[in-house]
C-alpha positions as MATLAB code, in Angstrom:
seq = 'XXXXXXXXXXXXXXXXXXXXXXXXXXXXXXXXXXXXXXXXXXXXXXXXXXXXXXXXXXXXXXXXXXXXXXXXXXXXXXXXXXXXXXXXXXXXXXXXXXXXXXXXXXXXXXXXXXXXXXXXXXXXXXXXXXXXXXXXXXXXXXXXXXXXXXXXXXXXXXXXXXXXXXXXXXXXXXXXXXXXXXXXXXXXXXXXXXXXXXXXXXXXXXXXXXXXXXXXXXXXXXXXXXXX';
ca = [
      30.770  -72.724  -20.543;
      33.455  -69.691  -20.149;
      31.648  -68.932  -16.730;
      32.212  -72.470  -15.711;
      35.979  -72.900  -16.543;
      36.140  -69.483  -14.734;
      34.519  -70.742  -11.484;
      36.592  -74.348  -11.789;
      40.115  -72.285  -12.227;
      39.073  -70.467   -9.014;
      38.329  -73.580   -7.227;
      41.361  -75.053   -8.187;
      43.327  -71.633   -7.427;
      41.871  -71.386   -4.117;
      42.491  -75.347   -3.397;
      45.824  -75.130   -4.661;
      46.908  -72.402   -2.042;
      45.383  -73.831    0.672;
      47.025  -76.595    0.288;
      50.213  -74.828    0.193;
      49.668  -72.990    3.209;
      48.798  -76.515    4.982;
      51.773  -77.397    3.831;
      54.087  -74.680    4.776;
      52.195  -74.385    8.744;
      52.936  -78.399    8.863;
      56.559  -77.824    8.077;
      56.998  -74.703   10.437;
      55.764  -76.973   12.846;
      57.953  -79.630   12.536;
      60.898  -77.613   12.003;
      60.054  -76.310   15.175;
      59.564  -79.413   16.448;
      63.472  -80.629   15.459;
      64.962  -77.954   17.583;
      67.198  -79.859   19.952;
      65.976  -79.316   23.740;
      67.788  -80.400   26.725;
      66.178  -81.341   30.024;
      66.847  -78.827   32.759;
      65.120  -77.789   36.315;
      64.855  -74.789   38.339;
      67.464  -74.442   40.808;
      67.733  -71.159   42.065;
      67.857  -67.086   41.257;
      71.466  -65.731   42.339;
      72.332  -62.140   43.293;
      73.145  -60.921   40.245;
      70.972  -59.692   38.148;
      69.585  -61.031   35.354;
      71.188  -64.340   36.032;
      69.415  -67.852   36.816;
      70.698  -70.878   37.689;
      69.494  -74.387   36.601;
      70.444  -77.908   36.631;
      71.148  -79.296   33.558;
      71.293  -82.934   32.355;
      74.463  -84.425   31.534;
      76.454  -81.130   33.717;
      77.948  -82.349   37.171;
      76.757  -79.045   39.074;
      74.162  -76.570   38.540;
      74.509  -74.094   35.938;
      74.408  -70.419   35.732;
      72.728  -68.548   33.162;
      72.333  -64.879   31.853;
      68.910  -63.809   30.978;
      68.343  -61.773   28.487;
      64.674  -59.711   27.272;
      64.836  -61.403   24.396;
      65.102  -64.980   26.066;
      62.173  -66.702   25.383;
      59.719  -68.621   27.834;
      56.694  -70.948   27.426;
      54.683  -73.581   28.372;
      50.709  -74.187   28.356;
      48.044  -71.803   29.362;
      46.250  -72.657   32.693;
      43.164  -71.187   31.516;
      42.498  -71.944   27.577;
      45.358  -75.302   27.704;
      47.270  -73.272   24.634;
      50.791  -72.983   24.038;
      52.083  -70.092   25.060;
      55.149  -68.453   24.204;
      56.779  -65.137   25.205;
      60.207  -63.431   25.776;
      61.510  -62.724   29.515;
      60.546  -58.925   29.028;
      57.195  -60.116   28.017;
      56.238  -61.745   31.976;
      53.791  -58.928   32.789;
      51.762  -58.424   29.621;
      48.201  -60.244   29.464;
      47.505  -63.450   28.037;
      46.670  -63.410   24.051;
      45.773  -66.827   23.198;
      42.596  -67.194   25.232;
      42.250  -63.627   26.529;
      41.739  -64.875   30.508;
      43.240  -61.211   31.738;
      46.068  -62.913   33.320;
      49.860  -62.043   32.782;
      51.993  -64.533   30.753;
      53.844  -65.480   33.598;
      50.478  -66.292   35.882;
      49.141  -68.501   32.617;
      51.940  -70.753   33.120;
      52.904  -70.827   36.292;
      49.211  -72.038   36.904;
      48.634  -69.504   39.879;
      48.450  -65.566   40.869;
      51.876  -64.004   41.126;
      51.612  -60.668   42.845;
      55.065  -59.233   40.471;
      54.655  -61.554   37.230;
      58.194  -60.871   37.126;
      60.465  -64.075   35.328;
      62.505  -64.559   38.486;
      58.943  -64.970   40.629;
      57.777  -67.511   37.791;
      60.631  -69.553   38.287;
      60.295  -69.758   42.011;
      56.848  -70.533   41.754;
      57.618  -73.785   39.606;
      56.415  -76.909   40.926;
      60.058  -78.717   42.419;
      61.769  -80.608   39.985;
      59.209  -80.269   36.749;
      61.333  -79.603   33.764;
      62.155  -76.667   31.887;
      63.008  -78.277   27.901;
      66.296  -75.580   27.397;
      67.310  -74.667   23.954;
      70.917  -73.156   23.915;
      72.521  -70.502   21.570;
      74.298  -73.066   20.161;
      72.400  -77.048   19.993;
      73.411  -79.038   23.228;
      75.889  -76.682   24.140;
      74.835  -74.897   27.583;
      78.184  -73.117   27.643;
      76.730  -71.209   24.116;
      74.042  -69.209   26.436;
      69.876  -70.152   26.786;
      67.996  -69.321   23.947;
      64.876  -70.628   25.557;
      62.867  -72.881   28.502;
      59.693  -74.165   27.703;
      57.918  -75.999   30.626;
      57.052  -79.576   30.677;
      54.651  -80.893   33.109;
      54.531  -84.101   31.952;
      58.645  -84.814   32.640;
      60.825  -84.429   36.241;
      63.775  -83.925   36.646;
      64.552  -83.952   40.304;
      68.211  -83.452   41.841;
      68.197  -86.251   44.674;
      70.638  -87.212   47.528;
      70.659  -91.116   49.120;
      69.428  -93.010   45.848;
      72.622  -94.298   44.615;
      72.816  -97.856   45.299;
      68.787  -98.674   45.223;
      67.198 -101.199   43.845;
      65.478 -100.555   40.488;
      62.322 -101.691   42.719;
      62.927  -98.912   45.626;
      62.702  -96.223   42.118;
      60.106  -97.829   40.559;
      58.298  -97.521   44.348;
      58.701  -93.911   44.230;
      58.152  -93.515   40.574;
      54.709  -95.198   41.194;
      53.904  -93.320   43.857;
      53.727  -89.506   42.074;
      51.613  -90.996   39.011;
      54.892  -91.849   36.844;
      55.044  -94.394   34.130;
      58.974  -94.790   33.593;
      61.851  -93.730   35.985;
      65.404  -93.801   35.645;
      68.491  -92.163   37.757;
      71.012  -90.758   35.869;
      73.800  -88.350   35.885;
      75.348  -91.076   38.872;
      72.451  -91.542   40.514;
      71.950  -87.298   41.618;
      68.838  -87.034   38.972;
      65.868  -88.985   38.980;
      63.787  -88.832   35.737;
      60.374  -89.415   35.627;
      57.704  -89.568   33.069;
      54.254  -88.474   34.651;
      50.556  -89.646   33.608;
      49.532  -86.320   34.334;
      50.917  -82.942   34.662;
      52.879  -81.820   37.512;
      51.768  -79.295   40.077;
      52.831  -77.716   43.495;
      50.081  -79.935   45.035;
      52.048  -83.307   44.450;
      55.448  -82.526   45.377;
      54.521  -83.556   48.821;
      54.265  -86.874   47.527;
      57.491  -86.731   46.029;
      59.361  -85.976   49.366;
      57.531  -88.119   51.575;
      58.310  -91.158   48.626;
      61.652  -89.650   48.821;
      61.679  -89.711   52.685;
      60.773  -93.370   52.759;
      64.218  -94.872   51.521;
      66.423  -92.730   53.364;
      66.435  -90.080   50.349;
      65.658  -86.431   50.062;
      65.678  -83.785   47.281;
      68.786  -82.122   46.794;
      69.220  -78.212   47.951;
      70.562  -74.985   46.269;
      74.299  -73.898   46.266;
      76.822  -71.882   44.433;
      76.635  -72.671   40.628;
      79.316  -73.728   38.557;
      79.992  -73.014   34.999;
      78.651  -74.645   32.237;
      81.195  -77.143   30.592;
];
């Protein structure tokens, strides 16, 4: 009888703490989860070092950023479909989650970069896919980046010539790339789409040529602007 109550109080024990653990993964998780993100695109790589420069929703002009070793990237794994997340200084070291032999940056930037440097994995971003940023401070760009994960499910594309279509000439380009919603905003110089798939260098030809067919065109690189 004694052997039993032993063996149910470990059972119990055992159940007890693994429940708990559940419990405490599930709310890291969503804790994680209720970190604020803003939407933001590549834009360009200045001449100073260790800066970047992005467009950010909701600022008039792109951005400028510092970037720091400890800034933190991620996004999913080309080969094992993981999220993977790493700092800026961490670009060249190889893959953990699935173990492919590839560097960090060449897992998410879903092709070979001969440097795996960050400033290489930026430029070899698909145009206009978003990077979700998390500031130093919650919604605050101004406050610094604290990190960029990469969405290829979400654009956000700075445009020139759409302001004054029709919600039909959007929805005809929207349609066109594999999106399911579209919207202009910031007046009318980002288009936002929501993609059935995830976005890759291979379909941004679509993009300009749907772009091309009302008169409109993606807009280009020039001097950043601080963050307000």
């Amino acid at each position: 009888m004694n052997t039993r109550r032993g063996a149910t109080t470990l059972f119990l024990t055992a159940t007890i703490a693994a429940f708990a653990f559940t419990a405490v993964k599930v709310s890291a998780q969503t804790d994680k989860a209720k970190v604020p993100t803003t939407l933001t695109t590549f834009w360009a790589v200045p001449s100073a070092a260790n800066t970047m420069t992005l467009v950010v929703a909701g600022q008039p002009e792109p951005v400028k950023f510092d970037v720091s070793g400890d800034m933190s990237f991620g996004g999913v794994c080309a080969h094992c479909t993981l999220n993977q997340p790493f700092k800026a200084g961490e670009t060249k070291m190889v893959c953990k989650p699935c173990g492919c032999g590839k560097t960090n940056a060449s897992c998410i930037a879903w092709k070979d970069l001969k440097q795996s440097t960050w400033e290489e994995m930026m430029r070899s971003f698909p145009v206009g896919v978003v990077l979700r940023a998390a500031f130093n401070t919650p919604g605050d760009p101004a406050s610094g980046l604290k990190s960029l994960w990469l969405d290829r499910r979400v654009l956000l594309v700075p445009v020139e010539g759409l302001s004054g279509k029709t919600p039909a000439d959007v929805a005809a380009i929207v349609k066109s790339i594999g999106g399911v919603k579209g919207e202009l905003v910031d007046g009318d110089k980002r288009l936002v789409v929501n993609l059935k798939t995830e976005w890759d260098a291979d379909q941004a030809p679509k993009l300009e040529k749907a772009l091309a067919r009302v008169g409109a065109s993606i807009s280009k690189p020039q001097e950043a602007a601080p963050a307000k």
